[in-house]
C-alpha positions in Angstrom: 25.8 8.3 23.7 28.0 9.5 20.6 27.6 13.3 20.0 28.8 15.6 17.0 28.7 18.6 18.6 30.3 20.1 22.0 28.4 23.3 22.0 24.6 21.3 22.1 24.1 18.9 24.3 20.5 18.1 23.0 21.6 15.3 20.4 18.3 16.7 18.6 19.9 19.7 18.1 22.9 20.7 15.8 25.0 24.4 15.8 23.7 26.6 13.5 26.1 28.6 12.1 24.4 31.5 11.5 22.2 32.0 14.3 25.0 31.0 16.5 22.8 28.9 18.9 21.7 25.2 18.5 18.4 24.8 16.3 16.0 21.8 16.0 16.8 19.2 13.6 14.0 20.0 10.8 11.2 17.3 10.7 11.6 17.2 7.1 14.2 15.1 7.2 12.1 12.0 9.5 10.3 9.7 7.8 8.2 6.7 9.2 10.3 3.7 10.8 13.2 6.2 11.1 15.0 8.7 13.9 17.7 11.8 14.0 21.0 10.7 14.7 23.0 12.7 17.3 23.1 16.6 16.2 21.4 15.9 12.9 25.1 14.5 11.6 26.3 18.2 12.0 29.2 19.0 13.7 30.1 22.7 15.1 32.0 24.0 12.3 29.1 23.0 9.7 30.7 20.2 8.3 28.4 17.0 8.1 29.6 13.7 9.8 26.8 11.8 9.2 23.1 11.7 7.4 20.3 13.3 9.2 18.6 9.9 10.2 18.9 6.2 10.5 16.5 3.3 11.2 15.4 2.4 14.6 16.9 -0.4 16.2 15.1 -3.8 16.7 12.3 -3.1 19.2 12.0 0.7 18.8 9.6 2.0 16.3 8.5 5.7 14.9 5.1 6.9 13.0 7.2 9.8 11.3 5.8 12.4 13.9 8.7 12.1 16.4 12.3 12.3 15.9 13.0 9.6 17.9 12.1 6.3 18.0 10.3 4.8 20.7 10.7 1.5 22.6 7.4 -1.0 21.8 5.1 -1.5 24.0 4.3 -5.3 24.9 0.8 -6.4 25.8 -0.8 -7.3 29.7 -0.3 -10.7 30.8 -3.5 -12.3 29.5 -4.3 -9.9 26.6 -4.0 -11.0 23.2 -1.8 -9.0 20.6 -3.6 -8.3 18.1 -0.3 -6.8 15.8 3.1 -7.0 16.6 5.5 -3.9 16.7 7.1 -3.0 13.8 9.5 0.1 12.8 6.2 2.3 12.0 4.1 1.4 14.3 3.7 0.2 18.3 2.1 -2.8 19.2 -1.7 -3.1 19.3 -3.4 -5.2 22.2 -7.2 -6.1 22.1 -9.5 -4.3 22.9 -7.6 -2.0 20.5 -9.6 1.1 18.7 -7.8 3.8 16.9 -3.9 2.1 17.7 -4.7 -0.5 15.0 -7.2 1.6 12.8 -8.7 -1.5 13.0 -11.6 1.3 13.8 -13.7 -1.0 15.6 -16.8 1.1 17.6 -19.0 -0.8 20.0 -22.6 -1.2 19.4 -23.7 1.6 21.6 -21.4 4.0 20.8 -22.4 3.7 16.9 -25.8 4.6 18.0 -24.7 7.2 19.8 -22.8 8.9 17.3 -25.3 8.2 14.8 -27.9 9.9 16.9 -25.3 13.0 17.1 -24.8 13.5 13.1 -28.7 12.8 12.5 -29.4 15.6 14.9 -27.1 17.7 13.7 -28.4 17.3 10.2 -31.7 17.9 11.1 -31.0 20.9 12.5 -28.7 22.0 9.0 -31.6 21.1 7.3 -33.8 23.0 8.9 -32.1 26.4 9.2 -31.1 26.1 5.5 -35.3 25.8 4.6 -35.8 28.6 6.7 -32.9 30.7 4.6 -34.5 30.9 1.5 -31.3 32.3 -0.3 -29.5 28.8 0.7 -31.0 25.8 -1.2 -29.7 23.0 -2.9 -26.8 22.2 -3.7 -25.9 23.1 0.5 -29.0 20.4 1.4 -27.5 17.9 -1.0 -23.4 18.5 0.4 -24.7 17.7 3.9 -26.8 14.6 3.0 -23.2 13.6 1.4 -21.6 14.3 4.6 -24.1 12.4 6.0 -24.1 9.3 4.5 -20.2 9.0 4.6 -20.4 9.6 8.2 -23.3 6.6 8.8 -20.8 4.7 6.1 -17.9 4.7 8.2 -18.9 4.4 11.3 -21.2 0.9 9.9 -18.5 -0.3 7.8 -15.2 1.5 8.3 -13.8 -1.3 10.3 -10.7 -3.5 9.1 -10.4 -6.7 10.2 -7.4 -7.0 12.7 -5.2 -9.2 10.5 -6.2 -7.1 7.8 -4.8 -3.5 9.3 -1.9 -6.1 10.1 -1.1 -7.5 6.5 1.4 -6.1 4.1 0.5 -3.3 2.1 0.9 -5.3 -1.0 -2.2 -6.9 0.2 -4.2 -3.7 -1.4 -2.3 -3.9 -4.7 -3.3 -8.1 -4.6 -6.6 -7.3 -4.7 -7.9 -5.6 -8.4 -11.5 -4.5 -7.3 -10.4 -2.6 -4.1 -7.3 -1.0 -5.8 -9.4 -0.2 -8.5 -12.4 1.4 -6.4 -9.3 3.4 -4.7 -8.2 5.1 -8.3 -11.6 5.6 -9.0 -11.6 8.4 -5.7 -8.4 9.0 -4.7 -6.7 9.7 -8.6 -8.6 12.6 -9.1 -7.5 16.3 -8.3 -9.6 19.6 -7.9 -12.8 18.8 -6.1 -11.7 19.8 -2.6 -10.5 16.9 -0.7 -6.9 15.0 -0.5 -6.1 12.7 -3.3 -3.4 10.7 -4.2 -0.8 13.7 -4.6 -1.5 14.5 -1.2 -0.8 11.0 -0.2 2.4 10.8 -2.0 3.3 13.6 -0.2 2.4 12.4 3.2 5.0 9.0 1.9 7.5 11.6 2.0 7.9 11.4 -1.8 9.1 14.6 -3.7 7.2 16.6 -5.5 9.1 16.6 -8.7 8.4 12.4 -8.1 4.7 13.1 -7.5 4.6 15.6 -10.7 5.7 13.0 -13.3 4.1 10.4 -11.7 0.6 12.4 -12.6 2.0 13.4 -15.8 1.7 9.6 -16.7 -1.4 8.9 -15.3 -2.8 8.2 -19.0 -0.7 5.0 -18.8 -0.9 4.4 -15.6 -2.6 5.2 -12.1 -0.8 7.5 -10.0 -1.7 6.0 -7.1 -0.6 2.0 -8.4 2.7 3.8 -8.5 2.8 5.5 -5.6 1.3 1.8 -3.2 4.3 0.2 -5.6 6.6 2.9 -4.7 5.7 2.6 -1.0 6.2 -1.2 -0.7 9.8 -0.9 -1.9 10.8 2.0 -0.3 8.8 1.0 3.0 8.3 -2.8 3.2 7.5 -2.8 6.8 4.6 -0.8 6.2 0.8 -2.7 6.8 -2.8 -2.1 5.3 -2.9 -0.3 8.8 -0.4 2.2 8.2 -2.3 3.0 4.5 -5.2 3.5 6.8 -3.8 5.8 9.0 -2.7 7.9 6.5 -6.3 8.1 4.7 -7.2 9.2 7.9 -5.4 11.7 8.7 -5.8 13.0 4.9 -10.0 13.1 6.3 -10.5 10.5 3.4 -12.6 7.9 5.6 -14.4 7.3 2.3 -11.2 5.2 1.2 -11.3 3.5 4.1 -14.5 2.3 3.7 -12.9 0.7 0.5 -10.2 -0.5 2.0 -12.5 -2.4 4.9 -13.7 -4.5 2.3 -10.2 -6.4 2.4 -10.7 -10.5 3.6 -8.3 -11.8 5.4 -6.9 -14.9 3.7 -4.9 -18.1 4.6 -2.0 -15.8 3.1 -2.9 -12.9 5.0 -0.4 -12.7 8.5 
């Protein structure tokens, strides 16, 4: 394998000049669908050969949390794929759960976790009656909590080919991109919204700034889903989903769960 550096032999690694010893390339510089290339592109005297990443090759893919890419997987003989590898993500065979964010939960196990948040509930509920000083606006948070919780886990669940379609699929359809404005657009109430999502693209922030300072004209996040599908066009509804996730906004996914699949829809 080609190398830029003599002095590191970890082709994750590059010579840092002014530590003297070879350093980690930063994780900054990875986004989804790509990998480091040997030393970063550094060479031993500081002078750059190359640029810190490039795509995977065919067959490899890479979620953005690794710096290299990884080889797909390929489904058991007599299990169905369910979505087929792509630079961002592996390949998803049925039964498939999380892998897909398909976020399908058996029967039992809904009931199960229902049970757990209605218990635990309860029991809020009760210790804040009991503590007179907490009331209100604590008892009505919690029922919030609550319902989201019973909402995703009842209707959180994208249909295979959906998590599997294009992202452009979500800027097709006006009443879910519009329900997803509506929550994600605004800033300031606690949770993640669009500028975090932006920023989880691996868009800049000066980008993210004057995309909000046009929001009169247009919706941030519109921009940013337009943004995404030209600077990632590999990306799926799945990969959106993910993200949401991992932002804690399962309320959005809830919204994007009520995407059909279509005769279009791959």
């Amino acid at each position: 394998t080609m190398s830029y550096s003599y002095l590191c032999t970890d082709l994750q690694t590059y010579f840092n000049l002014q530590t003297k010893q070879c350093v980690s390339c930063d994780m900054k510089w990875i986004k989804p669908g790509y990998e480091f290339v040997p030393n970063c592109g550094y060479e031993d005297n500081g002078g750059r050969r190359d640029s810190h990443t490039q795509k995977c090759a065919d067959n490899y893919w890479n979620d953005g949390k690794s710096g290299k890419c990884q080889m797909c997987s390929a489904c058991p003989t007599g299990v169905r794929t369910v979505r087929q590898c792509n630079a961002t993500v592996d390949t998803c065979c049925e039964p498939c759960v999380y892998c897909c964010v398909s976020l399908f939960i058996p029967g039992l196990v809904i009931i199960v976790l229902l049970a757990c948040v209605m218990v635990g509930a309860l029991t809020y509920f009760i210790y804040k009656r009991k503590n007179k000083s907490c009331q209100g606006r604590p008892i009505k948070g919690a029922l919030s909590v609550l319902f989201m919780s019973i909402l995703f886990l009842t209707q959180g669940r994208l249909f295979p080919q959906v998590s599997a379609a294009p992202l452009r699929m979500v800027l097709d359809d006006l009443d879910v991109l519009e329900e997803l404005i509506i929550i994600l657009d605004p800033e300031g109430h606690g949770v993640k919204c669009t500028r975090h999502l932006a920023s989880y693209c691996n868009f800049p922030s000066t980008w993210i700034n004057y995309t909000y300072s046009m929001r009169d004209s247009k919706s941030p996040l519109k921009t940013l889903l337009e943004g995404v599908t030209t600077k990632y066009p590999e990306w799926t509804v799945g990969d959106l989903a993910r993200l949401l996730g991992e932002m804690g906004r399962t309320d959005a996914i809830v919204v994007l769960a009520k995407l059909r699949p279509s005769v279009h829809t791959v």
